[in-house]
C-alpha positions as CSV (number, residue, x, y, z in Angstrom):
1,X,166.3,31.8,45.7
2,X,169.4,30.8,43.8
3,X,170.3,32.8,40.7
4,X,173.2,32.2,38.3
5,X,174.2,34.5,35.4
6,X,176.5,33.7,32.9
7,X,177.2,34.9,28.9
8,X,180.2,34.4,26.8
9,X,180.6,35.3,23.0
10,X,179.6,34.2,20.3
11,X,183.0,35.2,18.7
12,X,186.1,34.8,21.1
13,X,187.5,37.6,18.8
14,X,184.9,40.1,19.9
15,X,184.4,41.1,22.9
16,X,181.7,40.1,24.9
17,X,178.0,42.0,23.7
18,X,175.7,40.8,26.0
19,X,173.9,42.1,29.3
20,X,172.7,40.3,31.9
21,X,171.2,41.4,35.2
22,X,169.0,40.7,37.9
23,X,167.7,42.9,40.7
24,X,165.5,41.7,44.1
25,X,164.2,44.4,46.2
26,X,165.2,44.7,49.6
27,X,161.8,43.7,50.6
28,X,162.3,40.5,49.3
29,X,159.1,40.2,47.7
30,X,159.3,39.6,43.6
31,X,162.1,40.5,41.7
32,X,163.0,41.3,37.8
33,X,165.8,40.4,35.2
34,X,167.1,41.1,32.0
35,X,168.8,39.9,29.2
36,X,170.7,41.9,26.2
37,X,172.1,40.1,23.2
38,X,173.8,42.4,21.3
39,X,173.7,42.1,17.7
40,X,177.4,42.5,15.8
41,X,177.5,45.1,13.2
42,X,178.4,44.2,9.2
43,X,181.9,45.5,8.9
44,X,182.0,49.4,7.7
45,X,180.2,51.9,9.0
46,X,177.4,52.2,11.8
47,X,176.5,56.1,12.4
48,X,177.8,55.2,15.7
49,X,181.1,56.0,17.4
50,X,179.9,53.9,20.0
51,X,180.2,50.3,20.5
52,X,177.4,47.2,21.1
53,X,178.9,46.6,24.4
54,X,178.4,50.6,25.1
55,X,174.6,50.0,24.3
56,X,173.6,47.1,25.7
57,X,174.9,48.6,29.4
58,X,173.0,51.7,28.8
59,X,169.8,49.9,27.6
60,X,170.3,46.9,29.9
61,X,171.1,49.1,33.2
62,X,168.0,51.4,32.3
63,X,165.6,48.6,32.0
64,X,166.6,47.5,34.9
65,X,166.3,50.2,36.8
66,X,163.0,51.3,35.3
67,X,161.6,47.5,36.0
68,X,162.3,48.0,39.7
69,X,161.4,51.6,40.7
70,X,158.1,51.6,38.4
71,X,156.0,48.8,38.6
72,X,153.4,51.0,37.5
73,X,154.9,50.5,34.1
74,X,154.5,47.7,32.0
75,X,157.8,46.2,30.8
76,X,157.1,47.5,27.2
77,X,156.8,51.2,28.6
78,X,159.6,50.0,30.3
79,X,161.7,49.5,27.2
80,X,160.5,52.2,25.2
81,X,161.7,54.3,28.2
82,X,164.8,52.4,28.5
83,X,165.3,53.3,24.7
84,X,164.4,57.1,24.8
85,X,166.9,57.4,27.9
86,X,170.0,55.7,26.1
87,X,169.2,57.2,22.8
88,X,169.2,60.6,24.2
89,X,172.9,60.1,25.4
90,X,174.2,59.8,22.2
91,X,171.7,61.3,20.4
92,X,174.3,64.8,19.6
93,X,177.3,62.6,18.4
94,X,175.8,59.7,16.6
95,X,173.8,58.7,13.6
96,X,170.6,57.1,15.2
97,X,168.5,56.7,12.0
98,X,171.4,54.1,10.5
99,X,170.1,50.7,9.9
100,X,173.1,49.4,11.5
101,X,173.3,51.4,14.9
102,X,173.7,49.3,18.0
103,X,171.0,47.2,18.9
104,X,170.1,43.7,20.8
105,X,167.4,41.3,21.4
106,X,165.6,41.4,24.5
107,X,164.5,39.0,27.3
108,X,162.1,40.8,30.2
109,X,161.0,39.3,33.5
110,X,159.4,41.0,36.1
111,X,158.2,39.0,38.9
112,X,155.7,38.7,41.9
113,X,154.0,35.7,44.5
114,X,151.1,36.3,42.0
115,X,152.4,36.6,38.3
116,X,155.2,36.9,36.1
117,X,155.2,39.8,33.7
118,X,157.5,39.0,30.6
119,X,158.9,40.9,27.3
120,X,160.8,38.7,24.8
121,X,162.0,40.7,21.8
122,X,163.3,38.9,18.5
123,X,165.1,35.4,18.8
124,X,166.4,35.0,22.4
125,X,163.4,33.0,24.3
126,X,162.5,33.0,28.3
127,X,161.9,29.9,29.6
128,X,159.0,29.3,32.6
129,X,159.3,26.4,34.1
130,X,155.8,25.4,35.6
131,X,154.6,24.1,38.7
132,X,154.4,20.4,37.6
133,X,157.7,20.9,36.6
134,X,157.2,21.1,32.9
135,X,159.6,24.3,31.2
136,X,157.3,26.8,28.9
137,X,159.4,28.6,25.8
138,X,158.2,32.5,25.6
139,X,159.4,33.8,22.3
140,X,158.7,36.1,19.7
141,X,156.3,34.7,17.4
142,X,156.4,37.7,15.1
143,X,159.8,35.7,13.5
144,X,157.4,32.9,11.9
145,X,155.7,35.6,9.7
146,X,158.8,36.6,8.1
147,X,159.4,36.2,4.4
148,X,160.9,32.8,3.4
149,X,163.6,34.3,1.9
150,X,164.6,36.6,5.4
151,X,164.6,33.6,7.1
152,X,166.8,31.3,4.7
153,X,169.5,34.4,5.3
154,X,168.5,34.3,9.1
155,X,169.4,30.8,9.5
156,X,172.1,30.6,7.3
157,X,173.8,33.4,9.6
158,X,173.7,32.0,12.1
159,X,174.3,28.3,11.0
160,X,177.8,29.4,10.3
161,X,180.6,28.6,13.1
162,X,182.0,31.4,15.4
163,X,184.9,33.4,13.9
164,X,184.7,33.4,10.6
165,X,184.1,36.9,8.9
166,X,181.0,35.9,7.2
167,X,179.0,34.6,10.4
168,X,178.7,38.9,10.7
169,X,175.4,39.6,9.9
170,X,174.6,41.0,6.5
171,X,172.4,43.7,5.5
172,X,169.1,42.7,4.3
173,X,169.4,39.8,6.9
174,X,169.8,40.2,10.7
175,X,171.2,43.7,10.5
176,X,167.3,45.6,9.8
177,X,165.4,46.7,12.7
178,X,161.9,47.2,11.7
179,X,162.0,47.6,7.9
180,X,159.7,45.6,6.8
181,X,159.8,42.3,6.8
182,X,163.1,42.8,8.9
183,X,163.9,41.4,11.9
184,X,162.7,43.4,15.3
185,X,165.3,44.2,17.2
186,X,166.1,47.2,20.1
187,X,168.2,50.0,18.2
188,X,167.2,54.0,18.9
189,X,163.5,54.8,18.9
190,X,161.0,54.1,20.8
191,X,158.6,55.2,18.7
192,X,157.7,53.5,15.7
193,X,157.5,50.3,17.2
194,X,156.4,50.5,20.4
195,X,152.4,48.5,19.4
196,X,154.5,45.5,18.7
197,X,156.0,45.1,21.5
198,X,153.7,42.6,23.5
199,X,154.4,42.1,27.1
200,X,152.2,39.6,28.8
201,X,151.4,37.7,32.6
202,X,152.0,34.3,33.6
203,X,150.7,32.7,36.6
204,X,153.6,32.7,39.1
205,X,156.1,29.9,38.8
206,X,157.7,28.1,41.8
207,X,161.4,29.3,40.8
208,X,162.5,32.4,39.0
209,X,161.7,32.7,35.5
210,X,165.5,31.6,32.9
211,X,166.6,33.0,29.8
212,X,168.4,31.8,26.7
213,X,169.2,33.0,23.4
């Protein structure tokens, strides 16, 4: 199997707040891989004296982990126990209830000769490509049902070109977590959210499951 991994960001004057990763047991059978984008704070305050890269390691490198050594677990107990794990690290020195603590969209694939289990969380989207050699977009659907007005700010983000101090996300817009009408993003708990994140099977594709965001 041939696997490439590559981010960059979206800013060249930020540093790079993405996570990517993919693990294959040794043997050989299946596999699993995921995919952080981190989202970039609004300028001021975060309750966090951490950063996004800082998160999205600690969230990225649990997931991981946890979608390899327990395949008993479906990939969203998976990421709720991802969550609980990395919130509890900086649980005593940060401000986890802030709107604006670190957070990311998520992209799940855990893999077998049988089925491919997959997570997608917020606006990044898994691609499958089929066996007739057709590519299937995963993504969260949930994004549709938000408020015409949430998306107008959503896309007008994100319409704006790297650099500029105003393509930061604003609160109201892509900053909220789970408020609602908000956007659904990974931040601190587990909690709340955790009926609404749907994981679901695919029948096994013949090459490894690809990501974008």
């Amino acid at each position: 199997m041939r696997i490439e991994l590559a981010t960059e960001p979206g800013d060249p004057q930020r540093p790079n707040e993405d996570y990517a990763s993919v693990a294959l047991p040794a043997s050989g059978e299946g596999g699993a891989l995921v995919l952080l984008d981190g989202v970039t704070p609004p300028e001021g305050d975060d309750g966090c004296v951490h950063s996004v890269p800082w998160f999205t390691a600690r969230l990225g490198g649990a997931m991981l982990e946890l979608s390899v050594s327990r395949r008993d677990m479906t990939l969203t107990e998976v990421l709720a126990a991802a969550l609980a794990r990395t919130a509890d690290t900086h649980r005593a020195t940060c401000d986890l209830s802030h709107p604006r603590t670190p957070q990311a969209t998520v992209v799940a694939a855990r893999w077998s000769h049988e089925a491919v289990e997959h997570l997608v969380l917020s606006d990044s989207v898994l691609l499958l490509e089929k066996a007739d050699g057709s590519v299937h977009p995963v993504r969260d659907t949930r994004l549709d049902a938000q408020p015409p007005a949430v998306r107008a700010r959503r896309a007008a983000v994100q319409a704006l070109p790297p650099g500029r101090p105003n393509a930061r996300p604003r609160p109201g817009s892509t900053s909220v977590r789970w408020r609602r009408g908000g956007t659904p993003r990974a931040a601190s708990s587990p909690r709340r959210p955790i009926r609404r994140w749907p994981s679901a099977r695919s029948p096994a594709p013949p090459r490894a499951p690809r990501s974008a965001d």
